[in-house]
FIDREN-635471 format. One record per residue (C-alpha): x, y, z; residue number from 1. Coordinates in Angstrom, 2 decimals. Example, Ala and Ser with C-alpha at 12.3 -4.5 7.8 and 13.67 -1.06 7.14 Angstrom:
// FIDREN-635471
        c1        c2        c3     k
     12.30     -4.50      7.80     1
     13.67     -1.06      7.14     2
// end
This chain:
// FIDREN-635471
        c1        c2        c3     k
     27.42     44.29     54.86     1
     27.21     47.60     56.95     2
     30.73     49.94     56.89     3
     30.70     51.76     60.03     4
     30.52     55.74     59.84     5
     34.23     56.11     60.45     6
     35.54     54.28     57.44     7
     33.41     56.09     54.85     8
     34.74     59.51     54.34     9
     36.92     61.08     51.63    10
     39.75     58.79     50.43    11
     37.45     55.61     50.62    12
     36.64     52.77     48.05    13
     33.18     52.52     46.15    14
     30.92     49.70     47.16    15
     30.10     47.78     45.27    16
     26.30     47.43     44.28    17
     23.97     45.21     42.50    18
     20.44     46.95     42.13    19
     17.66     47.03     39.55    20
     16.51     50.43     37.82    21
     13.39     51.91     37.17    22
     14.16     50.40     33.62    23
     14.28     46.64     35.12    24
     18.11     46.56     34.09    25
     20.30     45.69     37.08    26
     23.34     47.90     37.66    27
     26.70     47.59     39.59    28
     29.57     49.71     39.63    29
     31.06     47.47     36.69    30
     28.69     49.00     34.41    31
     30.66     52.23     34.83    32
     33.76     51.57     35.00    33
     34.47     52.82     31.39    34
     33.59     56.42     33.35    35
     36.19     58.61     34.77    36
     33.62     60.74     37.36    37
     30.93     58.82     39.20    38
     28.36     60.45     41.06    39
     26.29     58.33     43.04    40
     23.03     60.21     44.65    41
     20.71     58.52     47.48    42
     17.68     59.73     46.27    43
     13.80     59.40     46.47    44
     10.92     60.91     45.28    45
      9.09     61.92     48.40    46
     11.78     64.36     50.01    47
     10.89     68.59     49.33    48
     14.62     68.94     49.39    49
     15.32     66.25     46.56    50
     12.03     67.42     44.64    51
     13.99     71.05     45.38    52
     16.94     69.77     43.26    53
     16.22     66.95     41.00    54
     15.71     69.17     37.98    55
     18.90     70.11     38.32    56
     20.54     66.70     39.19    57
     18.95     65.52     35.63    58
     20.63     68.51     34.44    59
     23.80     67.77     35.65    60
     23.59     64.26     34.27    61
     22.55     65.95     30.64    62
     25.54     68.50     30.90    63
     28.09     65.99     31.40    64
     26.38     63.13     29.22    65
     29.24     63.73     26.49    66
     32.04     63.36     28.93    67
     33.79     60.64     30.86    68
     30.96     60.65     33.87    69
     28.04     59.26     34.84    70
     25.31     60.46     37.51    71
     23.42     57.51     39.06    72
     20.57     57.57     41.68    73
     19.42     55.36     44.52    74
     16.40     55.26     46.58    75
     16.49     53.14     49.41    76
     13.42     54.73     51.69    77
     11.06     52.13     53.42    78
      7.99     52.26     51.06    79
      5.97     50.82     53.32    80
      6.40     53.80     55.61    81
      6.40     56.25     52.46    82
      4.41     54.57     49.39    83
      5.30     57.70     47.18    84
      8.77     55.78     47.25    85
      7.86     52.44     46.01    86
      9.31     51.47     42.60    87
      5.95     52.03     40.50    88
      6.10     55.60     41.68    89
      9.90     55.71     41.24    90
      8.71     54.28     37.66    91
      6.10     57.46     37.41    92
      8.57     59.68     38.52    93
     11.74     59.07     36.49    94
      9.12     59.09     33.42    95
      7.44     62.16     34.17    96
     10.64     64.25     34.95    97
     12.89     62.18     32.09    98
     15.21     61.49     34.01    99
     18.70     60.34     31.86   100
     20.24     58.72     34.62   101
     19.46     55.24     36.34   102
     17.12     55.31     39.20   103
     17.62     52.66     41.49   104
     15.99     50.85     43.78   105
     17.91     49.66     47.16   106
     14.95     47.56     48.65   107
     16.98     45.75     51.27   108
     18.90     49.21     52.57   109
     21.95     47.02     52.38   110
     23.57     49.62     50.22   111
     22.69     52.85     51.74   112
     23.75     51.24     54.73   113
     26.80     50.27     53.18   114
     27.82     53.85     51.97   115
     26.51     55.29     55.46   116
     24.16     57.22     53.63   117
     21.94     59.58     56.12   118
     19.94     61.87     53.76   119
     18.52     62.58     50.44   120
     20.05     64.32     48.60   121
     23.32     62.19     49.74   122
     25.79     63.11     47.11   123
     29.20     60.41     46.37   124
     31.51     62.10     44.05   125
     34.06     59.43     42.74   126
     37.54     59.46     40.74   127
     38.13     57.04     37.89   128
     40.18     54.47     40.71   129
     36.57     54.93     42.41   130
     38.34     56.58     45.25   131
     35.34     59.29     47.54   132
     36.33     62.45     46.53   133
     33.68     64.99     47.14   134
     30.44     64.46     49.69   135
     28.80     67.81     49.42   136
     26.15     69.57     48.22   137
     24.82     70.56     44.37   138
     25.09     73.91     45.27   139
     24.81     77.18     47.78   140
     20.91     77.24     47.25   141
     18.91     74.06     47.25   142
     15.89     76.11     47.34   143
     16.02     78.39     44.90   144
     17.48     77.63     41.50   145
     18.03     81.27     40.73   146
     19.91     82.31     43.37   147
     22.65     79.99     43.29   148
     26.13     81.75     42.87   149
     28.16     78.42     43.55   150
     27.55     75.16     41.65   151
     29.90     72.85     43.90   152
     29.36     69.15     42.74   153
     29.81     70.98     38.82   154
     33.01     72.43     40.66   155
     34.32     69.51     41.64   156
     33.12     67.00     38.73   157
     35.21     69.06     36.56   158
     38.00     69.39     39.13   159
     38.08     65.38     39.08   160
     37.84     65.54     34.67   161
     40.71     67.45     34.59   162
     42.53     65.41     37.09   163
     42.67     68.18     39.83   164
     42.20     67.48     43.40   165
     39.21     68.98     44.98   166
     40.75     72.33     46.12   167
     37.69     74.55     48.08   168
     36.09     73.41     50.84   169
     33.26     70.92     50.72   170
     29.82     72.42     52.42   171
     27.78     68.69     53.65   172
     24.41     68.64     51.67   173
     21.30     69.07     53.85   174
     18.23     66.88     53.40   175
     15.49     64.35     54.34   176
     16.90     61.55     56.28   177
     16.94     58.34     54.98   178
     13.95     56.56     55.70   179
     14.89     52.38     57.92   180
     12.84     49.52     57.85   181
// end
């Protein structure tokens, strides 16, 4: 069921989810609630800015492995409109850039349009009472790795670990928008 644009924002529940990985496992938001941090991405593998970044999303989801977090990805694009989206490729993908983190797939859009996702990258930054926190950006440079000087969503995942409120001011993440049925 659809939540309109004004109810997501910061402060706002997670939704919950039901969706099968590029592993054939099926994940909801039960399966990490043992997690204090949950970052949920809306994600695909066709988008220059995602293909910009998802080295260092996988990164991110390495770093943090160890800790009380867990990174999850969704891609909800039409593959009829954009094959390189379909699950096989999302398959191909998550294999060829070993990705640690699920990769979903959201083939009805009911969740994307759930969260009021708009882009990918789409970044969902939740506390442990799965309360939105952070909607941002990775960082100050999605197109070149080496001249980032501000990793935000690292900012603020440790902000939320050591039970600090997000304290600097959150930039909104550019991207591809989502791609509708």
């Amino acid at each position: 069921m659809p939540v309109s644009p004004e109810i997501l924002k910061l402060g706002s529940k997670a939704i919950p989810f039901n969706l099968k990985g590029v592993d054939y496992k099926y994940y909801s938001l039960d399966d990490f609630k043992d997690k204090k941090v949950l970052c949920i991405i809306f994600s695909c593998n066709h988008c220059p800015y995602v293909k910009a970044v998802e080295g260092r999303i996988n990164e991110i989801a390495k770093q943090y492995s160890s800790e009380s977090f867990a990174l999850v990805c969704i891609n909800s694009n039409d593959e009829e409109t954009h094959p390189e989206d379909s699950f096989d490729e999302m398959k191909k993908r998550a294999a060829e850039k070993a990705f640690v983190f699920p990769y979903l797939r959201d083939d009805t859009q009911e969740t994307a349009m759930a969260y009021d996702a708009v882009c990918t990258p789409d970044i969902y930054l939740y506390d442990e009472n799965r309360i939105l926190k952070y909607r941002g950006r990775i960082d100050d440079n999605w197109k070149d790795e080496t001249k980032v000087t501000r990793k935000e969503l690292q900012m603020a995942i440790n902000r939320l670990l050591d039970n600090k409120e997000i304290d600097f001011e959150i930039i909104p993440n550019m991207g591809c928008s989502i791609k509708w049925k």
